[in-house]
C-alpha positions as CSV (number, residue, x, y, z in Angstrom):
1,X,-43.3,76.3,113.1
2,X,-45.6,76.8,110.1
3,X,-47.0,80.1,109.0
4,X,-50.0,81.3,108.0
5,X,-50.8,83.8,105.3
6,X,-51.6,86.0,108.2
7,X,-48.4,86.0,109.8
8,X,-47.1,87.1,106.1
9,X,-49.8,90.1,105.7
10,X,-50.9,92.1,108.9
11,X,-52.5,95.1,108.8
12,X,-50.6,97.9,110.4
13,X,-49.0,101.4,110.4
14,X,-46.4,103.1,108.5
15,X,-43.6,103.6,107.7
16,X,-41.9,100.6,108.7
17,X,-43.2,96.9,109.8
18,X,-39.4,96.4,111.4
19,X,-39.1,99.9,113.0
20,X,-42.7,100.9,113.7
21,X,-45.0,98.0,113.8
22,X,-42.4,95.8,115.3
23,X,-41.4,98.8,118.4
24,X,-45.2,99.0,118.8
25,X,-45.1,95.5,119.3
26,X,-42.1,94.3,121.8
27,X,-43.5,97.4,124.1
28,X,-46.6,96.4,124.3
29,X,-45.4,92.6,125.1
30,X,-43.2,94.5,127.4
31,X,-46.6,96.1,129.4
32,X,-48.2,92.7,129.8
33,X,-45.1,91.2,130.9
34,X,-45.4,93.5,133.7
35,X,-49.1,93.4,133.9
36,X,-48.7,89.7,134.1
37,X,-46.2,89.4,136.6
38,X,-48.1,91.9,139.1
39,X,-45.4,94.7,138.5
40,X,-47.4,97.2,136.7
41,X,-48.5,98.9,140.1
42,X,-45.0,99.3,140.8
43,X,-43.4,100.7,137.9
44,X,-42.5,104.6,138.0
45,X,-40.2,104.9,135.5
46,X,-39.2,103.3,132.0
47,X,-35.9,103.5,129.5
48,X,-36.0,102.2,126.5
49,X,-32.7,101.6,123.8
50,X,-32.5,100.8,120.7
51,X,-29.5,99.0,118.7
52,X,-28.2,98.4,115.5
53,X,-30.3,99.7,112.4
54,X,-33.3,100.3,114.8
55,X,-30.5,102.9,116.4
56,X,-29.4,104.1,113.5
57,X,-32.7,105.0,111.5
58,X,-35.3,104.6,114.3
59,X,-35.5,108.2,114.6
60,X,-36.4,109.1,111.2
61,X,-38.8,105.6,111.2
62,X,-40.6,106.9,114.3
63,X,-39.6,104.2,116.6
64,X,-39.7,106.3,119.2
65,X,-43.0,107.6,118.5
66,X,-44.6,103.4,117.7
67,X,-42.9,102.5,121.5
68,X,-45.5,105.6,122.6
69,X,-48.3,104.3,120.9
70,X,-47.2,100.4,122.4
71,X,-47.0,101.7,126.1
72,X,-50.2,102.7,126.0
73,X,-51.7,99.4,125.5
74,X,-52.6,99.7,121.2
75,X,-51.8,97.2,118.6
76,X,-51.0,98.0,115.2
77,X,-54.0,96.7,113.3
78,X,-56.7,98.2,114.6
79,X,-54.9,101.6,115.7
80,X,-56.8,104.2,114.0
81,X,-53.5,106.6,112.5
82,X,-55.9,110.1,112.9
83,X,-55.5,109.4,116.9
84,X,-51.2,109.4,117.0
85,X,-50.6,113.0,116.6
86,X,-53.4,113.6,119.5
87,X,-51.3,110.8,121.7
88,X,-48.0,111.9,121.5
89,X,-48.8,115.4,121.9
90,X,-50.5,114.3,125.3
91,X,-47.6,112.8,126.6
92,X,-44.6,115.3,125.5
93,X,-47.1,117.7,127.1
94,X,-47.5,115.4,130.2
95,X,-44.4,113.6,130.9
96,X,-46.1,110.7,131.2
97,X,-47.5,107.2,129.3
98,X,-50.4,105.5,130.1
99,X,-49.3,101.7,130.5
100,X,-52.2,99.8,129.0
101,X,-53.8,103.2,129.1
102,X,-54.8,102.7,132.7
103,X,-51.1,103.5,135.0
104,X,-49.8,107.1,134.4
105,X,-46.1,106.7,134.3
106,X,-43.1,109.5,134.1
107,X,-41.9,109.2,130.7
108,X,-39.9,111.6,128.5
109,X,-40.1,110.9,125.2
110,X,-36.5,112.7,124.7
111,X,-34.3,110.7,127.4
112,X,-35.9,108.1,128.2
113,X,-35.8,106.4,124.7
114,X,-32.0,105.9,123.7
115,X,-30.9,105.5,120.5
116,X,-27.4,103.6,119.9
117,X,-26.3,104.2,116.5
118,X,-22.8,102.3,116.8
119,X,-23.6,99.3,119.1
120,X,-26.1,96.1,118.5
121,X,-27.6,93.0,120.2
122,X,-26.1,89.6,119.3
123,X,-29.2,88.0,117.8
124,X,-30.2,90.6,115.0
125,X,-29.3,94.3,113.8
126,X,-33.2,95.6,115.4
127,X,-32.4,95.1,119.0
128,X,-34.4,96.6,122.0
129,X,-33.8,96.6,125.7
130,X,-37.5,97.5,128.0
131,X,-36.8,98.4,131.9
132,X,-38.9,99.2,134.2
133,X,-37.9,100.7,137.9
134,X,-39.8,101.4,140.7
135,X,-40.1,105.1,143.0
136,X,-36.5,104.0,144.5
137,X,-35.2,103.0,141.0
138,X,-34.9,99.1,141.8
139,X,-34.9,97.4,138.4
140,X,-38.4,95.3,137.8
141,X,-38.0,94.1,134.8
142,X,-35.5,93.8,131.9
143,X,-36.3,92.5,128.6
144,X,-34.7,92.3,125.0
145,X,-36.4,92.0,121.9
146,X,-35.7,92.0,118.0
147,X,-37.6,93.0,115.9
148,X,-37.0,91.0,112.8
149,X,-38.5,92.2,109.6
150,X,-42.3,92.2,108.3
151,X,-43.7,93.3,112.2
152,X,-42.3,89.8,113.3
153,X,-41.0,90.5,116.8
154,X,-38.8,87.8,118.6
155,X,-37.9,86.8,122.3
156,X,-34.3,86.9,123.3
157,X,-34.9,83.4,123.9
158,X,-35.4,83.5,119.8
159,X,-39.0,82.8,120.1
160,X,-41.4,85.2,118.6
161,X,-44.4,86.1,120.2
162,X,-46.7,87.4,117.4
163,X,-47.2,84.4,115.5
164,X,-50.2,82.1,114.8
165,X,-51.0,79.3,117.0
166,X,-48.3,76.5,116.1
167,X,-50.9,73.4,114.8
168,X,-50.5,70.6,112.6
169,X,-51.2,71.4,109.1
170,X,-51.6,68.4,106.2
171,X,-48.6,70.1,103.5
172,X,-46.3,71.5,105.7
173,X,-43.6,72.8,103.5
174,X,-39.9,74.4,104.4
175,X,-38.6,75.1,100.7
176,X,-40.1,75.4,97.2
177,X,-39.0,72.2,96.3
178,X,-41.0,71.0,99.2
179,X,-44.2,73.1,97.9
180,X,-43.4,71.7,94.1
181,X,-43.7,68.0,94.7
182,X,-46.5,68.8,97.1
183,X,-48.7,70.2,94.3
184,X,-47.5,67.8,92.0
185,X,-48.6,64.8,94.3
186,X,-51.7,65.7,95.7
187,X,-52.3,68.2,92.3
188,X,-52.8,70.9,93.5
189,X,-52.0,74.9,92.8
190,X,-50.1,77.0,95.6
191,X,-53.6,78.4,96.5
192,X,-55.3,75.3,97.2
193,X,-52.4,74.0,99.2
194,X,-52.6,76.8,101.2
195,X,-55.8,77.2,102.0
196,X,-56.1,73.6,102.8
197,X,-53.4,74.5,105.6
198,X,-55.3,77.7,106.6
199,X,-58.4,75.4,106.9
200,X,-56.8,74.3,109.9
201,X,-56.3,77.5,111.6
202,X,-60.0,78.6,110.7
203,X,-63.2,77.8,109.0
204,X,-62.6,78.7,105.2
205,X,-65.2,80.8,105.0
206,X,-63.5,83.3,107.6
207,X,-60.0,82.6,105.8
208,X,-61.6,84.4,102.2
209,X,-63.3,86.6,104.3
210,X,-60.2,87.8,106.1
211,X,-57.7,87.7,102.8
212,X,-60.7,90.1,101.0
213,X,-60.5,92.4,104.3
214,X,-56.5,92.4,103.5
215,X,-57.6,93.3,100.0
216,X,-60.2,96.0,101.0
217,X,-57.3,97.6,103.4
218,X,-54.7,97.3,100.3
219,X,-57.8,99.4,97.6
220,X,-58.0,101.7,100.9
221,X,-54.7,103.1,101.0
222,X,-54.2,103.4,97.2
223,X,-57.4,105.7,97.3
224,X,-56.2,107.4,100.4
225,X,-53.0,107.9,98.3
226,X,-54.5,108.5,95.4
227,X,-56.3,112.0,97.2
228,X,-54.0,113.2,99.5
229,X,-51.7,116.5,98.6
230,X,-48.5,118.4,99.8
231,X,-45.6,117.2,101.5
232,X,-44.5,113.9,103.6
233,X,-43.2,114.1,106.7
234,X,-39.7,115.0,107.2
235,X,-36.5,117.5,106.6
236,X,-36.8,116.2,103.3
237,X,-40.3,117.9,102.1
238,X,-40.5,115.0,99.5
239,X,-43.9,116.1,97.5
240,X,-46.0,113.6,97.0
241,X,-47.0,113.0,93.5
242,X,-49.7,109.8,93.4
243,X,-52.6,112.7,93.2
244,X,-51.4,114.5,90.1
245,X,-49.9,111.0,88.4
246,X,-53.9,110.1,89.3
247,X,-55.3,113.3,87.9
248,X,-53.3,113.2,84.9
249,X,-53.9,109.6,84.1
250,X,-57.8,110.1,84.7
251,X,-58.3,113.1,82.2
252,X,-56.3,111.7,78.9
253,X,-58.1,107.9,78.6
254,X,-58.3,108.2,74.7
255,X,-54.0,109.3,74.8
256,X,-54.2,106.1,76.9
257,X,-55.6,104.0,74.3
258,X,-53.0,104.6,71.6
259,X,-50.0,104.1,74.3
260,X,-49.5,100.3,74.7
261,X,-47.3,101.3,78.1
262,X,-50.2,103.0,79.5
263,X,-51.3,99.9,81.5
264,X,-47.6,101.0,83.5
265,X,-48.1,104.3,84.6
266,X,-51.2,102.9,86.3
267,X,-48.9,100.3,87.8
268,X,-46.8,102.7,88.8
269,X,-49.3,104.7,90.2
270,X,-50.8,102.2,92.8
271,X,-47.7,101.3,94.4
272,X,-46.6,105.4,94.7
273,X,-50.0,106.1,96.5
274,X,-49.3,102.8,98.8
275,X,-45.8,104.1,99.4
276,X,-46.6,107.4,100.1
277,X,-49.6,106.7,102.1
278,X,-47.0,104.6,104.6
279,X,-44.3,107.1,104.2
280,X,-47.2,110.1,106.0
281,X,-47.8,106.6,108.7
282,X,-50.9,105.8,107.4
283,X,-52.1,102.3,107.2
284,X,-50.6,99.8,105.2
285,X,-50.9,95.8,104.8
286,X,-47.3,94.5,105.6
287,X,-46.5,92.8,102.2
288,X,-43.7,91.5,103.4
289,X,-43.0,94.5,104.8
290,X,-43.9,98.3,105.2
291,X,-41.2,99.5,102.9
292,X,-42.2,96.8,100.1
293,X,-46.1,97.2,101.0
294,X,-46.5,98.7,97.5
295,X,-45.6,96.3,94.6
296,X,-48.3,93.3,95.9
297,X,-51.0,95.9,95.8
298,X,-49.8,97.2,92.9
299,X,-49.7,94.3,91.0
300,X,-53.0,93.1,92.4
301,X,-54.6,96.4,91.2
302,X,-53.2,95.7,87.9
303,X,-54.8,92.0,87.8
304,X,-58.1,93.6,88.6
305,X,-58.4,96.2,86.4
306,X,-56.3,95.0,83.3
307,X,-56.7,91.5,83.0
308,X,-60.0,90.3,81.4
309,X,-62.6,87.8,83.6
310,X,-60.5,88.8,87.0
311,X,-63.0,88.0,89.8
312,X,-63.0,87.7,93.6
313,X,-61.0,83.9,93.5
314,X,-58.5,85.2,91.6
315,X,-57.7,88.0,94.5
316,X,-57.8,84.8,97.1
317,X,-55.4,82.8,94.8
318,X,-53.6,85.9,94.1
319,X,-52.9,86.5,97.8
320,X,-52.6,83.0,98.9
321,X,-49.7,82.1,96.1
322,X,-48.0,85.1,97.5
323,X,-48.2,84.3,101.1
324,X,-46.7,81.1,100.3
325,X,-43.7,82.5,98.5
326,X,-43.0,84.5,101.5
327,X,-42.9,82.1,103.9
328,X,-40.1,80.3,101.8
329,X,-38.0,84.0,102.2
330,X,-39.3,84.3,105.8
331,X,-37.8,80.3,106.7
332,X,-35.4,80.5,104.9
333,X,-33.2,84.0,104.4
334,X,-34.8,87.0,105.8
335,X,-37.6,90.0,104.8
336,X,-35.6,92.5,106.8
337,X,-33.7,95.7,105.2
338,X,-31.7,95.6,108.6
339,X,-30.0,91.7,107.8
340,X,-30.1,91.7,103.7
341,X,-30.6,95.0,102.3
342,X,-33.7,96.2,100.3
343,X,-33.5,91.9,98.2
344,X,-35.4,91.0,101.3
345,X,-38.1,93.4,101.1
346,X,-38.7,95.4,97.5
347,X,-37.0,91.8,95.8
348,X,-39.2,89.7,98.1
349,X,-42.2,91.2,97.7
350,X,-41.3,91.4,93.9
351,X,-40.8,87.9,94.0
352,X,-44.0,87.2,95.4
353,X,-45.8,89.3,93.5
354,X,-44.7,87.8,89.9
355,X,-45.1,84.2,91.4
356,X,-48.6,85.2,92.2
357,X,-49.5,86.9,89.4
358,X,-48.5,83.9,87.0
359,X,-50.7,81.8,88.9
360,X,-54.1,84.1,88.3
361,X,-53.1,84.3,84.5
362,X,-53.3,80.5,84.3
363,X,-49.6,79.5,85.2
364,X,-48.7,75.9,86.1
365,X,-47.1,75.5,89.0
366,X,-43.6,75.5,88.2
367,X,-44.1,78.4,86.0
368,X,-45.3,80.1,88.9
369,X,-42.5,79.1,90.7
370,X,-40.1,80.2,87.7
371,X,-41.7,83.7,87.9
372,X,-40.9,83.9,91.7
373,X,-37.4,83.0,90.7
374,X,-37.3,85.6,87.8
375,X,-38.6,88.3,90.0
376,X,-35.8,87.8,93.0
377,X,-32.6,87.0,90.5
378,X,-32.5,90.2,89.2
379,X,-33.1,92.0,92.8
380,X,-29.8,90.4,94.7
381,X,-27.8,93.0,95.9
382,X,-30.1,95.6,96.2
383,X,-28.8,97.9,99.0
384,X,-30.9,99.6,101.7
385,X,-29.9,103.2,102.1
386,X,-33.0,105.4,103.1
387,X,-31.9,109.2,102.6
388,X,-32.5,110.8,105.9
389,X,-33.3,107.5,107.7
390,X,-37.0,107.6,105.8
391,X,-38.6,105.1,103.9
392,X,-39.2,107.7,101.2
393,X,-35.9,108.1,99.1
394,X,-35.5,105.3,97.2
395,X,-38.1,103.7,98.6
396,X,-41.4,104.6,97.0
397,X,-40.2,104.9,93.6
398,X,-38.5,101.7,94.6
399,X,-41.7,100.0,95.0
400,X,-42.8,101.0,91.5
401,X,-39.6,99.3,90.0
402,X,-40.5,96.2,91.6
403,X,-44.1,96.1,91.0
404,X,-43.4,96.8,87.0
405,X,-40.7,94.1,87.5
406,X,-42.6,91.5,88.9
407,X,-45.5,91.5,85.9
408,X,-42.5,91.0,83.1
409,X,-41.0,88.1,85.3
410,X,-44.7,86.9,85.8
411,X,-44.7,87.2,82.0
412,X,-41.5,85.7,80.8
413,X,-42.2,82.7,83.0
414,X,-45.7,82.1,81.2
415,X,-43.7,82.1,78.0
416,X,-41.9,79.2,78.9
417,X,-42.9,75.7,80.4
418,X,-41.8,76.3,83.8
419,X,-38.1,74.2,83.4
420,X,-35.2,76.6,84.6
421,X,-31.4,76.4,85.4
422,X,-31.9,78.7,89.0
423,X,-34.2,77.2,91.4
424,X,-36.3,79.5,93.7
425,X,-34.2,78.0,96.9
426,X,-31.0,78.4,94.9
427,X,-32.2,82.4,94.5
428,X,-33.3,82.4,97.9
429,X,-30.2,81.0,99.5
430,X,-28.0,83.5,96.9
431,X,-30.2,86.2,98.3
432,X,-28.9,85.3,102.3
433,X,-25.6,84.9,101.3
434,X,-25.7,88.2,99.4
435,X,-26.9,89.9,102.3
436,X,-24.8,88.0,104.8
437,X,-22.0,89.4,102.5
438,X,-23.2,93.0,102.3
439,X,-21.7,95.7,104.3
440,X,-23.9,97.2,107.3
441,X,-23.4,100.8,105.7
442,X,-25.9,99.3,103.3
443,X,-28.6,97.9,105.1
444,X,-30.8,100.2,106.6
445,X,-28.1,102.5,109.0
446,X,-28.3,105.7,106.3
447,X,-24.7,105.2,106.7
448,X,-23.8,104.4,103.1
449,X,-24.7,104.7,99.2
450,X,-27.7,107.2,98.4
451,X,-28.2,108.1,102.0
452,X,-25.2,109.8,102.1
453,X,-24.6,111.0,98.5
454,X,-28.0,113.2,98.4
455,X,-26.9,114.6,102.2
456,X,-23.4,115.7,101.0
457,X,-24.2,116.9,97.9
């Protein structure tokens, strides 16, 4: 089943594309399920659980709160964020959900969304189980669902239902090496193979159009972030600090110009406003996911306002290259905190990010491939421990790490002619195993590492 750049970038809501965007998701599938199969009249009552790491850290992801948001009939990319607050209020004050926003069903945000912290589903560590009754508590309808990293959301029959139509496209590709003799034989860059595939979802002027939307959504939230003050959401009280990074980088530009590193801090400073923009749930562009949305924009920002003659194409080929990068992760390992640790989202997105951005600097493309290589190496085995179950601590600073990261791989690569010992499917398949190998304590339960460390000290 091939993907499309736009299964690998969706627009949606903080703070997390596995347990926010994805909840949102399944429960609305869950609503049309009943809608479809003339139950929706009936239904009286719901109970929804959640397993594994969606059990475990749903509560400080807001899981609970995206199921809400789902019931009522709203999908994540066109949810406006100002409404939630309004929304949830309603129905804690109600008792009810509006299925579709047209049935007014008893619904108590407290009990009748379960969280099981110690037991999972057998097909992935974000499990959900959706039942519906009717006024004499006769089950309706029972469904399971995982959601599996990046917003992707899967059937328990393993087929996921938020994907773009399945068609033929002329270069399908299932691993790098696949993608590098591709190029090679029809010459090629990343970007023109992929858009040659998108071509066949849609027209290509509605393909740029829709990649410079992305783009738009991405400058959005680093201005939104740049502006915003106090304190995220949470026990925590983390402060945010993008505006007074901003504010201090805007009124010294001559101490700027005798710092070579200056270009970092600036770097730094995009993917802390994305980061903090998704840890407050504001909206983000999954890049792979919602806890990695940072370093892509990040890096793209630095592209556009560092390197000389960026333009417009470059942003296409920028995001493009990327896209195609992550489906290679999303085929063929995973871009979920909850199966491999943070490698398969802050090391993805890294990895897509330096791949990319040694494409728009004139990269081959092997060298581009090397840099995508570069960029996930020195990411495998990085743990996923959110302090408090929040995709705050490590996280943000996390995706400042990765986005500085990814322009030295990007860098290194260019320095050399694109020949390597470590392919990118040899880093990718290390990267599975890795996380295959890690301990659940370290992949998004809060049950391990820094998540525990900061509580008991």
């Amino acid at each position: 089943m091939a993907l499309s750049v736009f299964d690998i970038f969706k627009v949606g809501i903080g703070p997390s594309s596995s347990h926010t965007v994805g909840p949102m998701i399944a429960a609305l599938r869950f609503v049309n399920r009943l809608d479809e199969g003339g139950l929706l009249e009936k239904a009286r009552r719901l109970h929804i659980e959640m397993f594994g790491s969606l059990g475990a850290t749903g509560k400080g992801h807001k899981s609970d709160m995206a199921v809400v948001i789902g019931l009522h009939g709203y999908q994540p990319e066109p949810l406006d964020p100002d409404i939630v607050p309004g929304l949830i209020g309603q129905v804690r004050a109600s008792g009810t959900v509006g299925l579709l926003r047209r049935h007014d069903i008893a619904f108590d945000v407290s009990t009748d969304i379960k969280f099981n912290r110690r037991e999972t589903l057998p097909q992935h560590s974000n499990g959900m189980r959706f039942k519906a009754f009717d006024a004499t508590g006769q089950l309706l309808l029972k469904k399971e669902y995982y959601s599996i990293g990046g917003g992707f959301v899967m059937n328990c029959d393993r087929v996921r239902v938020n994907l773009t139509p399945d068609i033929a496209i002329p270069y399908p590709f299932n691993c790098g090496q696949q993608l590098l003799d591709l190029c090679q034989r029809h010459q090629l860059t990343i970007a023109q193979l992929m858009m040659e595939n998108e071509k066949h979802y849609r027209p290509e002027a509605e393909v740029r159009q829709k990649i410079l939307d992305l783009w738009s959504v991405m400058q959005a939230c680093v201005t939104r972030g740049c502006s915003a003050t106090g304190n995220l959401p949470g026990f925590l009280n983390v402060r945010r600090r993008a505006r007074q990074l901003h504010e201090q980088l805007c009124s010294r530009p001559y101490e700027a110009l005798k710092d070579p590193l200056a270009m970092l801090d600036w770097v730094s400073l995009y993917a802390l406003a994305v980061n903090e923009e998704n840890a407050a749930s504001g909206k983000v562009v999954t890049a792979p996911t919602n806890g990695a949305a940072g370093v892509i924009p990040a890096v793209l920002h630095y592209y556009v306002n560092f390197v000389p003659g960026a333009n417009e194409q470059g942003v296409i080929d920028f995001l493009l290259t990327a896209a195609a990068i992550g489906i290679l992760y999303k085929e063929n390992a995973s871009i979920s905190g909850a199966e491999v640790g943070c490698q398969g989202e802050v090391g993805v997105a890294c990895s897509m990010a330096a791949g990319a951005l040694a494409a728009v600097l004139g990269g081959t493309v092997p060298q581009a491939e090397n840099a995508a290589e570069i960029g996930m190496e020195h990411n495998l085995g990085m743990t996923c421990d959110p302090v408090g179950g929040m995709v705050q601590i490590p996280c943000i600073e996390r995706n400042a790490m990765g986005a500085v990261k990814a322009i030295n791989a990007a860098r290194m690569a260019l320095r050399g002619d694109g020949t390597h010992y470590v392919s990118l499917d040899k880093v990718i398949r290390t990267m599975m195993q890795t996380g295959a190998d890690m301990q659940s304590k370290y992949k998004e339960t809060s049950r391990g590492g820094l998540a525990v460390n900061i509580i008991e000290c």
